[in-house]
N, C-alpha and C positions, 0 to 999 in steps of 0.2 A: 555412597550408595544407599541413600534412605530409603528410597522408593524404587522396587526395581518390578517394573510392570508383568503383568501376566503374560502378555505377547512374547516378552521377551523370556520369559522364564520358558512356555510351552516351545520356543525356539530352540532352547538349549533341551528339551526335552529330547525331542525328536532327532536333534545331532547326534545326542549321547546314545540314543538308540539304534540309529543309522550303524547297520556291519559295514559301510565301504567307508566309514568315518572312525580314526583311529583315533588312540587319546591324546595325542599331541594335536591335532587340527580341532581337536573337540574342546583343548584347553584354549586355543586362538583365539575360537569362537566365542569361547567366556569372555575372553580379554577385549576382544572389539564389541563386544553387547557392553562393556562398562565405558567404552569411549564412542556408544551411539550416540547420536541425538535425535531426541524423536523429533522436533521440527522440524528438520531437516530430513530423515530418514537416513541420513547418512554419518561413517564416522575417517577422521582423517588421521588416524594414528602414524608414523612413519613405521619403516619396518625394523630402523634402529633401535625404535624404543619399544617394540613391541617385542625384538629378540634381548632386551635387559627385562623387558618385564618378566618372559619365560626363561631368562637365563638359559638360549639358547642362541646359536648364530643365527645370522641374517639370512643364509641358504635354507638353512631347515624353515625358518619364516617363509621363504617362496616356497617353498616345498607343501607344508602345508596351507599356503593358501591356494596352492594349485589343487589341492586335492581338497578343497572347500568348494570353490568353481567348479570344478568337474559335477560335484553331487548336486549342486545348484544352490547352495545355502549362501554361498555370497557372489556379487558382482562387480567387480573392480572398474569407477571409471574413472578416465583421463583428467585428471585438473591441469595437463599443461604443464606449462614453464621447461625448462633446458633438462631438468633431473628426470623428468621421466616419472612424477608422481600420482599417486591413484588415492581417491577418495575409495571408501568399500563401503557399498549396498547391501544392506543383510535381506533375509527372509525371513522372513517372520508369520506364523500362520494369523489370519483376520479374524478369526473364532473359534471358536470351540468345536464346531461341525468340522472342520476343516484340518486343526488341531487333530481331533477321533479319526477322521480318514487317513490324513497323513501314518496315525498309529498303527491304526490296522494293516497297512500297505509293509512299514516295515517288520510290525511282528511276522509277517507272514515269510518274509524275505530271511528272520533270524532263522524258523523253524524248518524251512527249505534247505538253509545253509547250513544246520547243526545234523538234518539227516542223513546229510553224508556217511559214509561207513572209514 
């Protein structure tokens, strides 16, 4: 991990930020930004090795990846064959403008959700 791009750092930025993203899906999301590739845009990790990586089962791995889909930070798609296998699509903001919106949208979302009484 010598070079690990700014896209992808302000990606996990925004994760860890996001209230409907908790810290197990926020740690996922670390773990599939290290088995991105950017030519590609995509990473094909299995969910075998992705629940030894978090020394976590293979359930909680869907579990949080459902709840990475839902917020839209990742997109799972079909590569086929008999198993039922998914490449995963990240998010990643394009700039820095985009980056600053997306921030502002969820500080607004934490400070909403902490006024609760």
């Amino acid at each position: 991990m010598a070079s690990f791009p700014l896209k992808k750092w302000w990606a996990l930025q925004i994760v860890s930020l996001d209230p409907r993203v908790g810290k197990g899906p926020t740690q996922l999301f670390c773990r599939l930004l290290e088995y991105h590739n950017s030519k590609t845009g995509l990473c094909f990790p299995g969910q075998a090795r992705l629940s030894d990586d978090l020394a976590v089962s293979v359930r909680t791995i869907r579990t949080w990846t459902k709840c990475l889909c839902r917020c839209g930070y990742v997109e799972l798609i079909p590569k086929g064959g008999r198993q039922g296998t998914y490449a995963y699509k990240l998010w990643q903001p394009t700039g820095r403008l985009e980056f600053k919106e997306a921030e502002k949208s969820l500080r607004g979302r934490r400070k909403r959700a902490s006024a609760k009484p």
